[in-house]
N, C-alpha and C positions, 0 to 999 in steps of 0.2 A: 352341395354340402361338402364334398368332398374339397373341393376346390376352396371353402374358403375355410379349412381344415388344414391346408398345403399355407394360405395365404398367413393363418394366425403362428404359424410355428416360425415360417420365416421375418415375422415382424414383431418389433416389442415397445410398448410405448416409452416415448422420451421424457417428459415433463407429466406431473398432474396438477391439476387446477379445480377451483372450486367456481362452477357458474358464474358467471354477474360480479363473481367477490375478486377473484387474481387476476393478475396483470402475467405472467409467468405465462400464455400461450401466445407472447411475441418471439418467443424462442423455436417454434414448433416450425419444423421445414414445410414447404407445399407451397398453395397456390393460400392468397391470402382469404378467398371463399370458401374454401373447405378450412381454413384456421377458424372463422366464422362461425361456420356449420359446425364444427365442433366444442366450438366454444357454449354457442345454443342447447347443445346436445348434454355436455357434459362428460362428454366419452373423449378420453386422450387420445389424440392423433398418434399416428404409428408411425413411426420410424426404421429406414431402415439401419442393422446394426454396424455398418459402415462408415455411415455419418459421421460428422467432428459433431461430440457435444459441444453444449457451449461450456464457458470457464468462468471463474470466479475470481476477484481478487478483495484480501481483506484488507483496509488501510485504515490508515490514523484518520478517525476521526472528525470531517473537516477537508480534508486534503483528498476526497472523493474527485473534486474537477482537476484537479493536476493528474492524477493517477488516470482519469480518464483519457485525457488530453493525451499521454503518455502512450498509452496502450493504443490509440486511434493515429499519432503521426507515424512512431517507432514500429509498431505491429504492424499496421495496415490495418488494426482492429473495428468489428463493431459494438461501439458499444450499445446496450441494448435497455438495459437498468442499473441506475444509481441510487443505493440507499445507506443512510448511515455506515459509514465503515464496509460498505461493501458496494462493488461496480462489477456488473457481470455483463459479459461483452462475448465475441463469438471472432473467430481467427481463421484465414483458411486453412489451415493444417497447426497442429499439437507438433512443437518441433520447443528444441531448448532454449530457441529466444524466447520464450515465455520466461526462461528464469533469470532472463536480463534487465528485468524491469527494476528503476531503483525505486519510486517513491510506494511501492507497493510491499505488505507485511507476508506474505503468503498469497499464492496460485491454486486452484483447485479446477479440477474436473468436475462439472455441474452435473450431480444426480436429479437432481427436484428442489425446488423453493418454492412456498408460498407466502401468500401475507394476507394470508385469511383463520390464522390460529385463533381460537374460541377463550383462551387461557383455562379451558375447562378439561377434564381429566379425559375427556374425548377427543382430544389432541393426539392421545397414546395408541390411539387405534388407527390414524391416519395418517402418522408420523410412521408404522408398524406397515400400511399397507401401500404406503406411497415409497418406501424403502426395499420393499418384497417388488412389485413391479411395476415401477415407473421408471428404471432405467437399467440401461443395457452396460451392468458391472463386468460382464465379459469383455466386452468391448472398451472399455475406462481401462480395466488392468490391463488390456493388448498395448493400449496408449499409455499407459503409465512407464510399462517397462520398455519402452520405444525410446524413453526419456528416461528412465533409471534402471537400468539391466535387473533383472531377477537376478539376488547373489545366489552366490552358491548352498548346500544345503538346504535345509528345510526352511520354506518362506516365514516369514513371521509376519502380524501384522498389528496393529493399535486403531481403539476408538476413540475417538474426543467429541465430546457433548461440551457446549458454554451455551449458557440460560442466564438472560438479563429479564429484568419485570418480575413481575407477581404473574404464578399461575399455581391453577388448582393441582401440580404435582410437581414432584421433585426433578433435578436435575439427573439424579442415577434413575430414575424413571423412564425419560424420555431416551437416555442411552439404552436401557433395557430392550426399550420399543425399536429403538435402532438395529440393535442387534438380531431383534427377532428376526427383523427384516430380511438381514442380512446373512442368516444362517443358511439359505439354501443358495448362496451368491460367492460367499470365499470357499475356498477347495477345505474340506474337514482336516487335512493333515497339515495346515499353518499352525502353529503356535499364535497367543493372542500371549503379548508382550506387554508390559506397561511403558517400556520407552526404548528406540535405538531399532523401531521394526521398520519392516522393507518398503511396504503397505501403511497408509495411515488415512482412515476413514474420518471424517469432520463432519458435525452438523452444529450449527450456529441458531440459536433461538435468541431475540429480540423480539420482545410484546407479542404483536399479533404477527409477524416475521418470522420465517425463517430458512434455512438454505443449506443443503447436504451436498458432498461432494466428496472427489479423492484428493489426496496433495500429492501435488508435483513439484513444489520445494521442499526446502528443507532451512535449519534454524540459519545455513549463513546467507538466504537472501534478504534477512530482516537484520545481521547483526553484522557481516562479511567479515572475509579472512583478511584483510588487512588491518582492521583496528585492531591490534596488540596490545595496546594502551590505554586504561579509562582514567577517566579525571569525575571528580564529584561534578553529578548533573550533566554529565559527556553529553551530548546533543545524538539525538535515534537519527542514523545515518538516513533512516528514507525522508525522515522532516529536513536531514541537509539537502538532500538532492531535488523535494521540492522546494525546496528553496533559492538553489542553483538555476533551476528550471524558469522558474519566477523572475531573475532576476536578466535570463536569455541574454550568455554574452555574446557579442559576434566574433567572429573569426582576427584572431590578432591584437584582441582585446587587454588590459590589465585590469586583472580582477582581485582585491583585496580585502582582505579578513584581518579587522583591526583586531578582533579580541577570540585567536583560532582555538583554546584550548587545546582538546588532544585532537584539532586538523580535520572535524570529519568534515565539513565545508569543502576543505583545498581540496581531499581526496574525493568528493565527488564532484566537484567543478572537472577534477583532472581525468576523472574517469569519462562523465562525457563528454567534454572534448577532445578526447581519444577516441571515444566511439561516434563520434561526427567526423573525425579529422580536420579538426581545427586545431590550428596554432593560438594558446592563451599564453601571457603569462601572470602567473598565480604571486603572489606575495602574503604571507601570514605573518601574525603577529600574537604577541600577547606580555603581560604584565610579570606573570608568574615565570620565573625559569622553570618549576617544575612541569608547567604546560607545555613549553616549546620542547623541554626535551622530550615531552611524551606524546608529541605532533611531529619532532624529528623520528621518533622511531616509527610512529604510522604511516608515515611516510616516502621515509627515506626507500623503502623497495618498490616506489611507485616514479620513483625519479626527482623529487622535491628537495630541495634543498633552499631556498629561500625564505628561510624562518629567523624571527628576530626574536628579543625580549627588549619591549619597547612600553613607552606610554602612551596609552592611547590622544592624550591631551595634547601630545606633542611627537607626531608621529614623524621620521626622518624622510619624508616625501615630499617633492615638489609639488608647486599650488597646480592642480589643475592635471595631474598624471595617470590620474587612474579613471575606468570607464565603468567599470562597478565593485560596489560597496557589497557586502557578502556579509552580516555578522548576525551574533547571538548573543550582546551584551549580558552578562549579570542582572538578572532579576529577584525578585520575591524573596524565598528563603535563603538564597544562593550571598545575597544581603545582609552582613550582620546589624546595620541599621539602613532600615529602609527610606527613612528622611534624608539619606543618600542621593536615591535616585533622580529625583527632579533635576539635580546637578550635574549628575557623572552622566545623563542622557543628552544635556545642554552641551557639555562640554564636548561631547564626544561625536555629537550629530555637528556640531560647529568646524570641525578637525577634517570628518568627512566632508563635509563641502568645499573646506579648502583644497582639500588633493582631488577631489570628485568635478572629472571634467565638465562643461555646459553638455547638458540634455544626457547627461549619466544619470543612472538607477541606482537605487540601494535597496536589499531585500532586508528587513528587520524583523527578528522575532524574540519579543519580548510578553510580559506578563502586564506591566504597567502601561497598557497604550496611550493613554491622559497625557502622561508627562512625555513621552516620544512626539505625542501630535504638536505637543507647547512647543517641542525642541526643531520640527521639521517648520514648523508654520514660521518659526521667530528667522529661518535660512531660507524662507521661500520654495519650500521645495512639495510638489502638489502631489496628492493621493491618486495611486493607479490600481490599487486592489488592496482588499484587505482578507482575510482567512481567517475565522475563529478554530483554533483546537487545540487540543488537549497534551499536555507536556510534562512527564512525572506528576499525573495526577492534578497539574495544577490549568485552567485555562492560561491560554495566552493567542495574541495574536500574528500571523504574520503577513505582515505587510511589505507594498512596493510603492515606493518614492522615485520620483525623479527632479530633477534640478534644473531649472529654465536654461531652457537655451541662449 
């Protein structure tokens, strides 16, 4: 007795799970028969508090297998599960590449997820005991501040609760239950802050889903310090860089953004091919001067300067010069008449093929895919993937073309 008295102090379980219902005890270390055995049982495997938990990433919607992709070449990651807007994967060591990822909204430290929620007010009592102890917060904040130094003075910290579906209780409810949890877990003498704290506790509910963690980013891996400059409907820097990704140029390539607005395209083409160490080069463009100037200032302290104010119908490039097409034409709202676009897609997907060398790609993400498919089909140019998600609120697709060899 005493001995396994000695054993339960030094151990604390990792994940909890609900019998036959969660998929969550693929995450649990050990041999894969005792993951088994306890999955039968019902009793959380033990951990010890050394471990790397696993991690979490929140993304757009859609762009789950890019993010993954991302996290498994770049990281060395595994991933482990993918669900709407979230891909939780496991890394050998919690180090700051984590917050090098582009096509990803946020990073977390995985406390516990399930996807066995009842939508029923008995939620609040296992959402309350799976946050009390199913994971080792001593060990998250050791790794937290590994990655973001404890400031000085007294710590502070923040909750955040986000509740999508119908359920039998509120959204400040299930924060409530969070908090219970968590009260024998942060030190009493933190401040609990509403914004700007050291510490930032997350738990995410979707239907019968859901997923708790700490954050190890922060707001500039979703918006970054080089965009200075927005333009109406600016394009969310992690949809450029999956889209960059998508589009895989190679080394010594010419990659081109007929219609750049304020640049977040060029800036993340340019950012990973820096961080590959490949030689690209980058060419943008757009209609509006007040875009280029507001793409030269995004820019310009990344080493860009190759920006026009051009038409896209008649672009000053040789037939056949460039190896990818990189855009985010005008769509939807963005449209003061929408009977526009069958045309300005026609003409614009026709431009790109002229400068677009044999067996080049285009990544395009637009709202109207109908009229883009009339536009690629009428230039020959055949479907390599396609991506449904979500773009201020509006669906759209992005896709990858390529042009016969």
């Amino acid at each position: 007795q005493r001995a396994q008295r000695k054993h339960k102090d030094r151990t604390r379980p990792c994940v909890s799970f609900v019998p036959f219902a969660s998929l969550w005890f693929v995450f649990m270390g050990g041999s894969a028969g005792l993951r088994i055995l306890y999955l039968l049982t019902g009793i959380a495997m033990p951990v010890r508090s050394v471990d790397v938990p696993p991690c979490y990433a929140t993304v757009i919607p859609g762009l789950e297998p890019v993010a993954a992709d991302e996290i498994a070449r770049d990281l060395g990651g595994e991933v482990k599960k993918v669900q709407p807007g979230v891909v939780v994967f496991r890394v050998p060591a919690i180090t700051e590449r984590l917050l090098e990822l582009r096509t990803v909204e946020d990073v977390f430290l995985l406390a516990w997820g399930t996807d066995s929620l009842t939508w029923k007010a008995a939620d609040l009592d296992k959402i309350r005991k799976w946050t009390a102890n199913d994971a080792d917060w001593a060990n998250m904040l050791r790794l937290h501040h590994g990655i973001r130094p404890k400031p000085r003075g007294k710590p502070t910290w923040h909750a955040v609760t986000q509740m999508i579906g119908e359920h039998g209780y509120r959204r400040t409810d299930a924060r409530d239950a969070m908090l219970d949890g968590l009260a024998r877990h942060i030190p009493a003498s933190w401040r609990i802050v509403d914004e700007d704290a050291s510490v930032e506790v997350w738990m995410s509910i979707n239907g019968k889903t859901a997923v708790c963690g700490m954050r190890l980013s922060d707001e500039t891996m979703r918006h970054r310090k080089y965009k200075l400059e927005h333009r109406p409907a600016s394009l969310r820097p992690t949809v450029a860089a999956a889209m960059v990704r998508l589009a895989a140029a190679a080394p010594d390539a010419v990659v081109l953004d007929p219609t750049c607005g304020a640049g977040t395209i060029l800036a993340e083409q340019m950012q990973l091919s820096r961080a590959r160490h490949m030689g690209v080069t980058i060419i943008g463009g757009d209609l509006e001067r007040g875009a280029v100037t507001s793409a030269g200032v995004n820019l310009r302290r990344l080493g860009l300067n190759q920006l026009f104010q051009w038409d896209t119908r008649r672009l000053p490039l040789g037939n056949e010069s460039v190896d990818r097409v990189i855009a985010n034409p005008p769509f939807g709202k963005q449209l003061g008449n929408p009977d526009e676009i069958p045309e300005l897609y026609r003409r614009l997907i026709g431009e790109c093929d002229r400068v677009l060398k044999p067996d080049g790609r285009a990544a395009m993400l637009v709202a109207e895919q109908q009229w883009l498919r009339s536009a690629t089909e009428a230039v020959g140019w055949s479907s390599l993937r396609q991506l449904r998600i979500r773009v201020l609120g509006q669906l759209a697709t992005l896709s990858v073309w390529q042009k016969p060899a």
